[in-house]
C-alpha positions in Angstrom: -30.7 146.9 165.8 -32.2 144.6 163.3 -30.4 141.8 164.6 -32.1 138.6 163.4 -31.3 136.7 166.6 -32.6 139.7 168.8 -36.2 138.9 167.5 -35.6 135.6 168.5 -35.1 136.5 171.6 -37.6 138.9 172.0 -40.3 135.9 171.2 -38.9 133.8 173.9 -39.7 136.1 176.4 -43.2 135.0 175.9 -42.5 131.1 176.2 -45.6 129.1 175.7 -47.5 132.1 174.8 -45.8 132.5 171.3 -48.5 132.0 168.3 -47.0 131.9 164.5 -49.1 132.2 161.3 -47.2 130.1 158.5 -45.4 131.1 155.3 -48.0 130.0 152.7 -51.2 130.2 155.8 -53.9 133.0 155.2 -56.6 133.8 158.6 -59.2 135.4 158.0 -60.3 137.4 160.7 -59.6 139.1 163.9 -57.0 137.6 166.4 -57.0 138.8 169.9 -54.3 137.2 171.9 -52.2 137.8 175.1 -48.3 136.8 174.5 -46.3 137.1 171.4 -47.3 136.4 167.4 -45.1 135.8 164.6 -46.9 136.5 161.0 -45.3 134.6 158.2 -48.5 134.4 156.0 -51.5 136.5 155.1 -53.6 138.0 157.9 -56.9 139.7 156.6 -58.5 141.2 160.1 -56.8 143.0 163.0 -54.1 142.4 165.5 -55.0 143.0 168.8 -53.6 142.9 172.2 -53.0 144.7 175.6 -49.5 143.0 177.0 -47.3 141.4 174.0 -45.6 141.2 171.4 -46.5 141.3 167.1 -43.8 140.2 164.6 -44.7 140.9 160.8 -41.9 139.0 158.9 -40.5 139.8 155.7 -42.6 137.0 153.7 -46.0 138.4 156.2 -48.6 140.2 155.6 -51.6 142.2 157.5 -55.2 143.7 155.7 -56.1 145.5 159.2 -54.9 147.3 162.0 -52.4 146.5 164.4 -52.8 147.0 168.4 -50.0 145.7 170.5 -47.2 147.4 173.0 -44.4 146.6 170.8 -44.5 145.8 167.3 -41.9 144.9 164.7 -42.6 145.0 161.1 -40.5 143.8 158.6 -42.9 142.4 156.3 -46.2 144.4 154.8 -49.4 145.9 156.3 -52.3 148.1 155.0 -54.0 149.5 157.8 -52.9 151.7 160.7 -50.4 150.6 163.3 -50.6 151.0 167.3 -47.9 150.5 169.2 -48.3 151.9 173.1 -44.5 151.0 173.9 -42.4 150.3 170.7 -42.5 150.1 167.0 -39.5 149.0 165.1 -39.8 148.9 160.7 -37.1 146.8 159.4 -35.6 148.1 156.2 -38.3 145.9 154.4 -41.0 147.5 155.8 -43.8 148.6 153.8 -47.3 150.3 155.4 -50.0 152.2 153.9 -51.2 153.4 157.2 -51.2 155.9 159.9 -48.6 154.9 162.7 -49.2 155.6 166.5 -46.3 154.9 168.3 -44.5 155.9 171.7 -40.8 155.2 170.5 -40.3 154.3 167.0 -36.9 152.7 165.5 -36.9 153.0 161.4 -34.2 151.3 159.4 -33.6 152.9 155.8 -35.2 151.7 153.0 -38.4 150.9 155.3 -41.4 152.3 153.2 -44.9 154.4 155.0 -47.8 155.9 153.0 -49.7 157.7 156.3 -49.0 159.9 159.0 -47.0 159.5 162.2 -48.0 160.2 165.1 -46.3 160.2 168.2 -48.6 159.0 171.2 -48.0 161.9 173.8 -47.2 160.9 177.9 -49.6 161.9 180.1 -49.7 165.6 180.4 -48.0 166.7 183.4 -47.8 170.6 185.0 -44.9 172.2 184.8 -42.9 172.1 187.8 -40.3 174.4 188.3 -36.9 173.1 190.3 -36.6 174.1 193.6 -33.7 176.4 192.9 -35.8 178.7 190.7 -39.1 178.4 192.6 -40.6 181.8 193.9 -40.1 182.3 197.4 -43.5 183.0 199.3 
């Protein structure tokens, strides 16, 4: 599961579209961006995306929320977290936020100071199968 190489190769899905803030960098303010991003330093704004990728390593850092379809987090962030597809905390994980998430994978020793809170699938009636269905 928290196979270094597997990150790798989740980042190269998103060849040429793969951004990386720095061990030692600090940005201050929001980053909106389409493709994958790899925080090494200090981010003080939010995350956002619609299609892609976010990767908090264990040296990064985030003052702000997070909005992406999969996130991994194996670094630090104090905000809320949304991921609409995937969120995986690596066992260095630590978040003082609420986390929204549609799956989420948690390795031990990851640490959260909010509430989680699965994101629902559309509601759909209740359809019974045709072998129980009331004959008209």
């Amino acid at each position: 599961m928290w196979n270094k190489n597997r990150a790798r190769t989740d980042l190269q899905r998103f060849a040429g579209k793969t951004s990386l803030l720095a061990v030692g960098a600090e940005l201050q303010g929001d980053l909106r961006f389409q493709g994958a991003v790899q925080i090494d330093g200090v981010l003080k704004g939010n995350l956002l995306t619609s299609e892609g990728m976010v990767r908090i390593s264990e040296q990064g850092r985030v003052e702000g929320e997070i909005r992406a379809p999969h996130i991994i987090v194996d670094g630090e962030v104090q905000g809320d977290v949304h991921a609409s597809s995937h969120l995986e905390l690596g066992p260095r994980a630590r978040i003082r936020g609420n986390l929204y998430y549609a799956v989420m994978e948690m390795a031990m020793g990851a640490q959260v100071e909010g509430r989680l809170c699965r994101l629902q699938e559309e509601s759909r009636p209740l359809e019974l199968p045709q072998s129980l269905a009331v004959p008209e």
